[in-house]
MARZA-894127 format. One record per residue (C-alpha): residue number from 1; y, z, x. Coordinates in Angstrom, 2 decimals. Layout:
<atoms>
   resi         y         z         x
    NUM         Y         Z         X
...
</atoms>
This chain:
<atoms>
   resi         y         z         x
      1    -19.28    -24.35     46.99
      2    -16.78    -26.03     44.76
      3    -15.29    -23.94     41.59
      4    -17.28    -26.62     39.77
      5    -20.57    -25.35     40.54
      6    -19.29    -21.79     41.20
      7    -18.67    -21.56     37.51
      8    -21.94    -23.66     36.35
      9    -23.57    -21.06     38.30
     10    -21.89    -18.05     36.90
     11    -22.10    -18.94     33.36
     12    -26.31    -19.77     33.07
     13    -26.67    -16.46     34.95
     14    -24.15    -14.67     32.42
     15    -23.63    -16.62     29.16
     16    -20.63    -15.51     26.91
     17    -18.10    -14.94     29.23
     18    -14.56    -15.42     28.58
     19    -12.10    -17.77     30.83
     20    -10.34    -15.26     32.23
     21    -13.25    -12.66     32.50
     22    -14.73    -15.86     34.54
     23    -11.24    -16.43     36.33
     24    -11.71    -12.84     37.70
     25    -14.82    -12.98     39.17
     26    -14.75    -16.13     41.04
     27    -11.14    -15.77     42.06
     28     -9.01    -18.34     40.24
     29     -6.65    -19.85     37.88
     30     -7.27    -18.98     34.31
     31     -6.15    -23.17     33.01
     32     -7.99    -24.07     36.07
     33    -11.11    -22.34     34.74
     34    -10.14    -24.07     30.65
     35     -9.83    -27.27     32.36
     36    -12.66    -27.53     34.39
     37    -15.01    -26.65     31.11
     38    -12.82    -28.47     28.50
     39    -12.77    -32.06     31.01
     40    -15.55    -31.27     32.89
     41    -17.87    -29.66     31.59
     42    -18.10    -29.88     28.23
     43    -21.11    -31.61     27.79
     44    -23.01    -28.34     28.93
     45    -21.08    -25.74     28.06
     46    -19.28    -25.18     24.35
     47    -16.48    -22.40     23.39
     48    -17.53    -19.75     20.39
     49    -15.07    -18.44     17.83
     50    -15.20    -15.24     19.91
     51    -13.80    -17.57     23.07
     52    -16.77    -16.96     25.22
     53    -18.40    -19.76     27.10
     54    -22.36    -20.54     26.43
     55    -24.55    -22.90     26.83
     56    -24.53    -25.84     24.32
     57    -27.98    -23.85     23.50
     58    -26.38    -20.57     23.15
     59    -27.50    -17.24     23.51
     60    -25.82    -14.08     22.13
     61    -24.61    -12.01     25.11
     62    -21.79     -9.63     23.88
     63    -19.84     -7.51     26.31
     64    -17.79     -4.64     26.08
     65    -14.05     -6.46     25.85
     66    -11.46     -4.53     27.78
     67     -7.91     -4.03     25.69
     68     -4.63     -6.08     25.94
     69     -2.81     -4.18     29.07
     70      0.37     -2.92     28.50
     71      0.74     -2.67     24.77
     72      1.42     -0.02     22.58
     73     -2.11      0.48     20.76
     74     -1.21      3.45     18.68
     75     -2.22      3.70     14.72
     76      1.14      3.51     14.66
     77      1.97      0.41     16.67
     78     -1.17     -1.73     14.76
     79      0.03     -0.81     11.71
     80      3.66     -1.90     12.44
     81      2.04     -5.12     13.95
     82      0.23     -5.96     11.19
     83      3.38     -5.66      8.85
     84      5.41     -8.09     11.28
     85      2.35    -10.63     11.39
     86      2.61    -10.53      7.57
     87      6.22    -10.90      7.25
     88      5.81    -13.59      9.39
     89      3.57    -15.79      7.27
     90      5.64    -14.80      4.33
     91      8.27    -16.15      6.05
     92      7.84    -18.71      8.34
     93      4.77    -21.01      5.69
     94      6.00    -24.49      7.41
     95      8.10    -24.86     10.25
     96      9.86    -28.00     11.45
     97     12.17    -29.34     12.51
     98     14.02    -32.70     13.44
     99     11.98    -34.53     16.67
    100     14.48    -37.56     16.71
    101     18.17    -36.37     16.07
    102     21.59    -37.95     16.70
    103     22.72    -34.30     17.27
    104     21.87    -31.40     19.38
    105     18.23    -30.71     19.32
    106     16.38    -27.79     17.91
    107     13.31    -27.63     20.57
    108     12.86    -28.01     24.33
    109      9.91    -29.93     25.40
    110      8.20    -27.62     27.58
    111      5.72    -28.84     31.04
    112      3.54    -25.87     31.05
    113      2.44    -22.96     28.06
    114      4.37    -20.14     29.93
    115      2.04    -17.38     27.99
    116      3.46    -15.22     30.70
    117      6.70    -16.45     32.28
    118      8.77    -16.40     28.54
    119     11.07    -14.49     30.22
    120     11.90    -16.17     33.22
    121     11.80    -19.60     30.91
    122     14.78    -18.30     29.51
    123     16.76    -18.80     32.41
    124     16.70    -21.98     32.61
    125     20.07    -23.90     31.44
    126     18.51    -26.38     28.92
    127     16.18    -23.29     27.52
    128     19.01    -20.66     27.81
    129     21.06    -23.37     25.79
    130     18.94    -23.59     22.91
    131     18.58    -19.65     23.01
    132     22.42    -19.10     22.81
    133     22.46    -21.27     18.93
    134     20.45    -18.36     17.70
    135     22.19    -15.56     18.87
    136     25.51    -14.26     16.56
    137     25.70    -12.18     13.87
    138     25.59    -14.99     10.68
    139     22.60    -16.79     12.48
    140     19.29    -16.00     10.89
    141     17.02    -18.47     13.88
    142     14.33    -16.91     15.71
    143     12.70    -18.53     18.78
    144      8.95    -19.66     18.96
    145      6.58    -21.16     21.25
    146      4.55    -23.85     19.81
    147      1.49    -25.71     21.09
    148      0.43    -28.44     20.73
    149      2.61    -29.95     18.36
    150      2.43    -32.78     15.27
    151      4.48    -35.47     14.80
    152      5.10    -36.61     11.35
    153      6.60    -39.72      9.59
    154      8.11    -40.61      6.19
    155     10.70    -42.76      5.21
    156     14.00    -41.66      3.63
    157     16.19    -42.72      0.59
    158     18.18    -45.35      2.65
    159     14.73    -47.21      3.93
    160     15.08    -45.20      7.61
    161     12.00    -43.72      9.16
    162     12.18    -39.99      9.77
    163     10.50    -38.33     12.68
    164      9.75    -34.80     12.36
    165      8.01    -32.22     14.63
    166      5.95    -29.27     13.35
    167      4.11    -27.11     15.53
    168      0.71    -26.96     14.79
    169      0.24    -23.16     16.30
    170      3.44    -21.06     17.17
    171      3.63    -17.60     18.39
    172      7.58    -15.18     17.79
    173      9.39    -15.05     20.89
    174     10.43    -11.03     20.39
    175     13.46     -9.33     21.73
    176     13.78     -5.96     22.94
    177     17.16     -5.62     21.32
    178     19.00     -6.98     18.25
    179     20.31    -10.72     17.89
    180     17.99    -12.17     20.40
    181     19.18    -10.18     22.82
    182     17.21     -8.38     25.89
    183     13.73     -8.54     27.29
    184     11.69    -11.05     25.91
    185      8.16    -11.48     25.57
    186      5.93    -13.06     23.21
    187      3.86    -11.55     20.07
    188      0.57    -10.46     21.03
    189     -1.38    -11.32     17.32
    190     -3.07    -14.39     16.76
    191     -1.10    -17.77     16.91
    192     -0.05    -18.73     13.69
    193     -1.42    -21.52     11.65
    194      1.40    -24.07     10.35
    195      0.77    -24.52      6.68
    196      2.70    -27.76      6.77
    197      0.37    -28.87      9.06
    198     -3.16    -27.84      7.60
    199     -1.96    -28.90      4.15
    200     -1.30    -32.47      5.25
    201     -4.75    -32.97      7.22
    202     -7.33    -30.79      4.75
    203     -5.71    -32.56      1.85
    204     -5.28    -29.33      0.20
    205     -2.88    -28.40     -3.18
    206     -0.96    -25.16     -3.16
    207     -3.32    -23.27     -4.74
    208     -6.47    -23.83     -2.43
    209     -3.97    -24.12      0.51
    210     -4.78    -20.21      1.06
    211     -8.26    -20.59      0.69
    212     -8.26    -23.12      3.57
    213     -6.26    -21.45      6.12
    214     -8.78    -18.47      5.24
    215    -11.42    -20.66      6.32
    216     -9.86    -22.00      9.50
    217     -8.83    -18.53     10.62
    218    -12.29    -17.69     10.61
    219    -13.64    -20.51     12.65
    220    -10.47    -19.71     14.69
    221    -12.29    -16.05     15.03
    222     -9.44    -14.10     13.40
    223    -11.75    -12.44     11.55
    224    -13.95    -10.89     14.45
    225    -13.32     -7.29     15.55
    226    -12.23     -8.21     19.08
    227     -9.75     -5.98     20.51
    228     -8.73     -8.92     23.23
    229     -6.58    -11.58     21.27
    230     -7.13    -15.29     23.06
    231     -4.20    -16.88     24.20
    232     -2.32    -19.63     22.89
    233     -3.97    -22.31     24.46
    234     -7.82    -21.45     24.39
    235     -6.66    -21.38     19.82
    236     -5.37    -24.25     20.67
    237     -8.51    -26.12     22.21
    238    -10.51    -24.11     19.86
    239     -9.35    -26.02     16.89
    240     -9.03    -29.09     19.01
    241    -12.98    -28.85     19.00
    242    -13.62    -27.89     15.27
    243    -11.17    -29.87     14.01
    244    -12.44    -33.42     15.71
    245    -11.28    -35.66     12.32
    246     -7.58    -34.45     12.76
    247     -5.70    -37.56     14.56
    248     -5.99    -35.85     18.01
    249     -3.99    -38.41     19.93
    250     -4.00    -36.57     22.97
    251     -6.72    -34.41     24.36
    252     -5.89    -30.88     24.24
    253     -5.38    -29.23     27.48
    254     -3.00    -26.55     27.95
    255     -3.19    -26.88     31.99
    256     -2.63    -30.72     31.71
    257      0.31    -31.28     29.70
    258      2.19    -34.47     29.34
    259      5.50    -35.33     28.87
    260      5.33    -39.28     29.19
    261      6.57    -40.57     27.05
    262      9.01    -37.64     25.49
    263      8.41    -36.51     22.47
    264     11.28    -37.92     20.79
    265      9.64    -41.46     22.05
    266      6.65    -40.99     20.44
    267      5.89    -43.45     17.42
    268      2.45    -42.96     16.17
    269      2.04    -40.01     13.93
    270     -0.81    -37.72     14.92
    271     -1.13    -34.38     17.18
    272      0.08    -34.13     20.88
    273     -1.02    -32.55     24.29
    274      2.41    -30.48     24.26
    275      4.71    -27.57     24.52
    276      7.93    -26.70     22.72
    277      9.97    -24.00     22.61
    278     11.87    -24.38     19.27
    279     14.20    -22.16     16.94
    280     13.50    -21.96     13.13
    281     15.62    -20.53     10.46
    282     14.37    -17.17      9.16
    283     15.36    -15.33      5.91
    284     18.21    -13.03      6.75
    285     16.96    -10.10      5.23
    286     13.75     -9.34      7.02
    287     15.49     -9.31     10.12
    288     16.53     -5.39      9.92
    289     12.93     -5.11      9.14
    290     11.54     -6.43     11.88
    291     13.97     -5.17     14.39
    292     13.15     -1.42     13.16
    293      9.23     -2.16     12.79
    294      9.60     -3.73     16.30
    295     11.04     -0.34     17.90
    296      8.37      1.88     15.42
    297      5.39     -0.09     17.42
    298      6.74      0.80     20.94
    299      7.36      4.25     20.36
    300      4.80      6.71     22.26
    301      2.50      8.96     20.16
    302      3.87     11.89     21.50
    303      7.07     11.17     19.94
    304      5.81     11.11     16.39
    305      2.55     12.53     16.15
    306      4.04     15.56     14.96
    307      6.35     14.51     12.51
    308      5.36     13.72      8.77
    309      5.15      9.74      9.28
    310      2.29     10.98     12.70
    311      0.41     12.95      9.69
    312      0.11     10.07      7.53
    313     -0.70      7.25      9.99
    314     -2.76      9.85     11.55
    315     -4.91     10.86      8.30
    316     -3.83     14.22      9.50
    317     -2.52     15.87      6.55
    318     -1.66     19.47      7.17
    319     -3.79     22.03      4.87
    320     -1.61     22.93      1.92
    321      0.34     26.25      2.22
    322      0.34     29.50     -0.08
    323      1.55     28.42     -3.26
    324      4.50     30.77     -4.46
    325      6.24     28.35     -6.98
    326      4.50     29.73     -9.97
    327      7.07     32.47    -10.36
    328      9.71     29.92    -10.70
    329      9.30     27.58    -13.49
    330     11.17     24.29    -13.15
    331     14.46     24.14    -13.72
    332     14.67     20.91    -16.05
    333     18.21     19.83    -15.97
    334     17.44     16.44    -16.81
    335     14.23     15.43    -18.98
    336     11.36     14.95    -17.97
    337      7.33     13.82    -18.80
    338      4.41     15.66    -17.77
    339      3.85     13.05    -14.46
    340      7.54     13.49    -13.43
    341      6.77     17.56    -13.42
    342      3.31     16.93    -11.76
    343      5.75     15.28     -9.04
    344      7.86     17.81     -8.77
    345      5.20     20.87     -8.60
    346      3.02     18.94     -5.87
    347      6.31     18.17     -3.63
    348      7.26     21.81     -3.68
    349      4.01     22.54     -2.94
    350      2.11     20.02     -0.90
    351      3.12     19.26      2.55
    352      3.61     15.35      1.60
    353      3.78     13.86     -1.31
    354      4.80     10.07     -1.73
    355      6.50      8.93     -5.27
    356      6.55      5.65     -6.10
    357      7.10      3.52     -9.10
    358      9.37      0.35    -10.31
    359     12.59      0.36    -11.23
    360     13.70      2.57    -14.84
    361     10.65      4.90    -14.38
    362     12.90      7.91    -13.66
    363     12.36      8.18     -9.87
    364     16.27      9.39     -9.54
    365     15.08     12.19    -12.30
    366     12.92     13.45    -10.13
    367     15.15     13.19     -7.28
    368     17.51     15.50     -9.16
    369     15.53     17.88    -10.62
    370     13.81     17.68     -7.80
    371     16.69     18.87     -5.34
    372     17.71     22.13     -7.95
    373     14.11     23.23     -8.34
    374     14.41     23.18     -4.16
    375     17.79     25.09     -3.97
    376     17.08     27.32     -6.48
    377     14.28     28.89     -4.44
    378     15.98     28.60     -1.60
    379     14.50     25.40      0.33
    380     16.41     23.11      2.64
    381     16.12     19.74      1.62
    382     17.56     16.38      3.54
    383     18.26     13.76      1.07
    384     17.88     10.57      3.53
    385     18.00      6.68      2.19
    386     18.46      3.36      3.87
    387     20.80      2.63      0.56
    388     23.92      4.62      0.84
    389     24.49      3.53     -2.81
    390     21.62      5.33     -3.67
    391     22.77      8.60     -1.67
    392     25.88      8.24     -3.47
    393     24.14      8.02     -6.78
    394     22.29     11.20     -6.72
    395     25.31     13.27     -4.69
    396     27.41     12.39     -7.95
    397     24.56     13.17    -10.70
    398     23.29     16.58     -8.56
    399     26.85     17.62     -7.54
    400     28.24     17.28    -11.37
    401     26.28     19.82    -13.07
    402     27.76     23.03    -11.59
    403     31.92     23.87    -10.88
    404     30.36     23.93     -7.21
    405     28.76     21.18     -5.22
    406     24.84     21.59     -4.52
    407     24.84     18.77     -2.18
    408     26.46     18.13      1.25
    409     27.13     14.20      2.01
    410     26.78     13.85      5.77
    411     28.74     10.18      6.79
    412     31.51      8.77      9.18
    413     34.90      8.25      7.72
    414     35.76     10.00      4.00
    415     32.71     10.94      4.18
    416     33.07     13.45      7.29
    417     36.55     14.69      5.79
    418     35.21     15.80      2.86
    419     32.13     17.42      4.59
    420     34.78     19.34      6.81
    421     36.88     20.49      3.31
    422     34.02     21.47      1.35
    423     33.24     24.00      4.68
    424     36.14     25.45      5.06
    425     36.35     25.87      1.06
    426     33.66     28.27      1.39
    427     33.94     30.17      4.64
    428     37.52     30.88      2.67
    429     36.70     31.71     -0.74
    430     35.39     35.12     -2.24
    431     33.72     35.57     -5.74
    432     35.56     37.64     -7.87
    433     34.52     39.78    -10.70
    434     34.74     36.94    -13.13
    435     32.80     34.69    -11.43
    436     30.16     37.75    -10.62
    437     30.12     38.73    -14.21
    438     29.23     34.60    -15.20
    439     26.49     34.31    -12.97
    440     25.14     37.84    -14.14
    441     25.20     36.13    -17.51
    442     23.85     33.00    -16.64
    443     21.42     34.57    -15.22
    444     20.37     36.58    -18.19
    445     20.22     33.54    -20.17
    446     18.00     32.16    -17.99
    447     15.82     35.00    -17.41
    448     15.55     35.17    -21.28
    449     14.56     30.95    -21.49
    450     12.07     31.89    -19.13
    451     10.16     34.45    -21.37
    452     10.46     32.19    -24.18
    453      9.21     29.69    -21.97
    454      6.52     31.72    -20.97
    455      5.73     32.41    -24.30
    456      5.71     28.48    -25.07
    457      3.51     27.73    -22.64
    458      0.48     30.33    -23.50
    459      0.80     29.47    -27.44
    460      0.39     25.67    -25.93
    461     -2.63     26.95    -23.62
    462     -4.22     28.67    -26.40
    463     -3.69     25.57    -28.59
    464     -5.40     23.49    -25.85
    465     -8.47     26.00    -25.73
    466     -9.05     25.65    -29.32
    467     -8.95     22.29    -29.18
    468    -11.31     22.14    -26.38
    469    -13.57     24.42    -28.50
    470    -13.42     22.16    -31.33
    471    -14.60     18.98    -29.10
    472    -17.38     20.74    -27.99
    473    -18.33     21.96    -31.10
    474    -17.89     18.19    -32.19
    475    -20.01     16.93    -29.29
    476    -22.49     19.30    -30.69
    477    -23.22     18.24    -34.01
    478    -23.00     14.48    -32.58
    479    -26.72     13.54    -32.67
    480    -26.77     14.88    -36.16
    481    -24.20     12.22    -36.63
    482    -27.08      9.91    -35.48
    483    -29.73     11.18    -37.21
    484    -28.44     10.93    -41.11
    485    -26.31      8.16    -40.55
    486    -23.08      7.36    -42.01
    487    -23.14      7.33    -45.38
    488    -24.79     11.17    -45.46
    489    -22.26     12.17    -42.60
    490    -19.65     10.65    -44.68
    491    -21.08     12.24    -47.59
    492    -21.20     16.19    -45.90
    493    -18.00     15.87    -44.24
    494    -16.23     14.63    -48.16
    495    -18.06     17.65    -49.94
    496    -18.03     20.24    -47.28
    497    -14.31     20.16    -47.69
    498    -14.03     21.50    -51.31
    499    -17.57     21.90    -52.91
    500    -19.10     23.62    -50.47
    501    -17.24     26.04    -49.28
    502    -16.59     26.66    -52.81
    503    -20.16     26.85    -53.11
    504    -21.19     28.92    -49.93
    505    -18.28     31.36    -51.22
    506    -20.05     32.23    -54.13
    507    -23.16     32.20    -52.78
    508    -22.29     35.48    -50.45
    509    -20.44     36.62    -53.28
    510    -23.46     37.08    -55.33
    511    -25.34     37.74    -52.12
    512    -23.34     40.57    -51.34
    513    -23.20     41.90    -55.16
    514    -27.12     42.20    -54.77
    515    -26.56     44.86    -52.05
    516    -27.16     47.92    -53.60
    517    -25.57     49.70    -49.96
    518    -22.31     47.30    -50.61
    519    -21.97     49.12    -54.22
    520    -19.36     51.52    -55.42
    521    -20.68     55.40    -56.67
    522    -20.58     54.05    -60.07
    523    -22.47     50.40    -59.13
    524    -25.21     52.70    -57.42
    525    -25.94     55.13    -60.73
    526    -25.92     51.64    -63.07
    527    -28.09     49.64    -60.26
    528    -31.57     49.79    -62.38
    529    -29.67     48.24    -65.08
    530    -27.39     45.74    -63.74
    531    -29.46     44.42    -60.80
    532    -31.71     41.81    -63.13
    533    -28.02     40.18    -64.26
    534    -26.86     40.23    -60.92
    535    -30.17     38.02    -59.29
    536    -30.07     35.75    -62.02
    537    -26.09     34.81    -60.93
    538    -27.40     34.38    -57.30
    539    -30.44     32.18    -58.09
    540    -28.22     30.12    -60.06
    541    -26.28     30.05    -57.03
    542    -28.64     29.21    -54.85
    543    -30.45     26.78    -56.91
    544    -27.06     24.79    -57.20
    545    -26.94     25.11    -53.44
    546    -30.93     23.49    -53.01
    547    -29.99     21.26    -55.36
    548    -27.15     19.64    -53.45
    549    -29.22     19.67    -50.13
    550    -32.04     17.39    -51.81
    551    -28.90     15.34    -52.83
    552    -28.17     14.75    -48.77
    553    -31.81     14.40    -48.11
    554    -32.20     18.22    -46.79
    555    -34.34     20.86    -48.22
    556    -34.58     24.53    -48.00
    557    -37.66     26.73    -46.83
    558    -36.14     29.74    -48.68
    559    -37.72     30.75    -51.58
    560    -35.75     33.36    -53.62
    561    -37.50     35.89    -55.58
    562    -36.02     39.02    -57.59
    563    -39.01     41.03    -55.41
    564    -36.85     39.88    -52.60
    565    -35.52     42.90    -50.91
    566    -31.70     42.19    -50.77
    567    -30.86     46.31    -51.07
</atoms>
């Protein structure tokens, strides 16, 4: 039985298989499998954005996928991936270059899509040429391998017409060591999308731009959750088929490429059946980046798991230890705000703690107070940055507020020497009495700013309670607020100021005169003959009071006799 029918036969038994799952099972050629359904069959059979093969009346069938072999799938590694695919579209939105050229050219037209074989591609003179212009340490190029590729026309200043070549889907060539140099193999994400490219055919501005290639990356199947990432050329015939009013002038076949005529002899404008291997510039300063996130991905689990970046990738935060930094307050040579001292507490504290914020917010305050508060109770710190400017920076502003340095620069060069004298300063030197007797006195002072400190701090506790009384007893009165309204709220809280508490002050005044057990000897003997006087004052009293409730729209249930028994 031909492969032909083998493979008509496998797929209406098992819908929604793959082309190499299918290449597997009947023994063969993964392009030979893409060919047969893209030329052959592809009147029975379509491709879904997942890159499984189904009937042109499909039927779900999902499988359990199996992983990419022999890449790094740590938290670690994805994450480090995912930064690299983004610095990538940051940095590489169009990519071009010259397809006719009176000089050396930029690309080598390829005769296969070596998804496999970059490596041994490289070997090759007329390849191993074009990878030698992007190797030194001014050149910012990078290698890629694009398929199929665009050919596109204008005409210049001067009345010439310009041939240009732009990939329309290019994968990184990466390199196990710096400057292009080493193994090679290439990225494992998704192909990207050239925005060159999809902005010319979707007719898109720059500001939808995004929202197309959104779009397209979903009917690519970006989007899906599949841990197996298709290669190059099944993207490739994928958009071929959902992209059918792009000027395909080729059909797009990643085991059939062509390479008659060249591709610097091609005329029309449109997309082509091939191959290139190409180097674009790159912005110089993501290069360090993605040579250090490259050798993050491939290192093993085991070698970081434990360390603080394991914890955080991880989600494995350790549990916070016994908290002893109460008994020493912060040490606040350099002001600070209540955040910068939240920073401070939690990173003496907490087993991680990330600061960020931009530039003039006072991170290098924190740094410093930071790094006293440590060596004052007696933790090790290590001071690391990838700017020795900034290392610099803080060594200068920590290292200047005592006679003695607090700091230790580590470095090559000066900065080893005067590691090396600062050592043997103090494996030599002794403190003498004067320098015992300062520190005893320093100390005092500080031991004396602490109490007052202390004392600060539970005057502004106690100031904070009251005021937190004084909102609840706020919040409690608030539906009263409602319930007269605001001219009679206005109205109480005018009066209640002055009046009334000049009134309520009389009132128990005279209240408390009209307690015979409140009396003096001599009030008691004359009580038959002064009480009359003395109830008359406190009705008045109270009338005034009643009086100014009916004003407010309150009354009083209180009636006030002189049987009342107020003794």
């Amino acid at each position: 039985m031909e492969l032909k029918d083998r493979l008509v036969l496998q797929l209406t038994k098992n819908p929604g298989q793959k082309a190499s799952e299918l290449a597997t099972k009947l023994r063969a050629d993964r392009k030979e499998i893409n060919r047969i359904l893209v030329t052959e069959l592809n009147d029975r059979f379509e491709q879904d954005n997942s890159y499984r093969w189904n009937l042109i009346l499909p039927t779900s069938h999902d499988e359990s996928m199996k992983s990419h072999s022999g890449i790094s799938d740590t938290p670690l590694s994805r994450l480090c991936r995912y930064y690299l695919a983004c610095l990538g579209q940051d940095d590489l939105e169009e990519v071009s270059t010259w397809a006719r050229s009176r000089y050396d050219y930029d690309y080598v037209e390829l005769n296969t899509v070596p998804l496999g074989e970059i490596d041994r591609l490289l070997q090759k003179p007329e390849v191993s040429s074009l990878l030698a212009t992007t190797r030194g340490d001014h050149l910012t190029k990078i290698l890629y391998l694009g398929y199929p590729v665009c050919i596109h026309t204008f005409t210049s200043r001067s009345g010439d017409l310009i041939y240009r070549l732009e990939p329309v889907l290019f994968l990184p060539v990466q390199f196990d060591q710096p400057r292009n140099r080493g193994n090679a193999s290439l990225s494992i994400d998704y192909p990207m999308i050239n925005t060159s490219v999809l902005k010319r055919y979707s007719n898109s501005d720059r500001e939808s731009l995004m929202g197309e290639l959104v779009q397209l990356e979903e009917e690519l199947g970006y989007m899906n959750s599949n841990p197996e990432v298709p290669e190059l050329d099944e993207v490739a015939h994928r958009l071929y088929s959902i992209r059918k009013e792009w000027p395909w002038r080729e059909r797009c076949d990643g085991g059939l490429l062509r390479n008659i005529p060249l591709i610097n002899e091609l005329d029309e404008p449109g997309i082509y059946n091939r191959a290139v291997l190409m180097s674009a510039e790159r912005r110089p300063y993501t290069e360090g980046l993605e040579i250090e996130l490259q050798h993050l991905s491939n290192l093993k689990e085991s070698a970081y798991s434990h360390s603080i970046l394991g914890n955080l990738v991880n989600g494995n935060i350790p549990e916070r230890e016994s908290v002893t930094n109460e008994l020493h307050p912060l040490l606040e040579v350099l002001p600070m705000n209540e955040e910068q001292r939240q920073a401070i507490n939690r990173s003496l504290t907490e087993p991680l703690t990330i600061i960020t914020g931009p530039p003039g917010t006072g991170k290098s305050q924190v740094v410093t107070n930071l790094l006293i508060n440590a060596a004052w109770q007696g933790k090790k710190v290590l001071f690391a940055s990838k700017n020795n400017k900034a290392v610099d920076v803080v060594e200068i502003r920590v290292n200047s507020l005592g006679s003695r340095p607090i700091l230790m620069r580590m470095g090559s060069g000066e900065y080893y020497q005067k590691l090396c004298d600062h050592i043997q300063g103090l494996l030599s030197t002794t403190s003498d009495t004067e320098q015992i007797q300062e520190y005893e006195s320093t100390l005092a002072k500080y031991q004396d700013s602490k109490r007052k400190m202390e004392e600060i701090n539970s005057e502004f506790d106690r100031v904070i309670e009251m005021r937190n009384k004084v909102d609840k007893l706020e919040q409690s009165v608030e539906h009263l607020r409602d319930e007269f309204g605001p001219d009679i709220t206005q109205h109480i809280r005018s009066n209640l100021n002055k009046n009334w508490r000049e009134q309520f002050s009389t009132f128990y005044k005279a209240l408390s005169q009209n307690d015979k057990s409140k009396q003096s000897l001599f009030g008691r003997l004359l009580w038959p003959f002064i009480r009359k006087s003395r109830f008359a004052k406190l009705e008045n009293v109270f009338h005034s009071i009643q009086k100014g409730l009916s004003e407010i729209g309150l009354s009083s249930n209180i009636n006030l006799t002189e049987d009342t028994k107020l003794d």
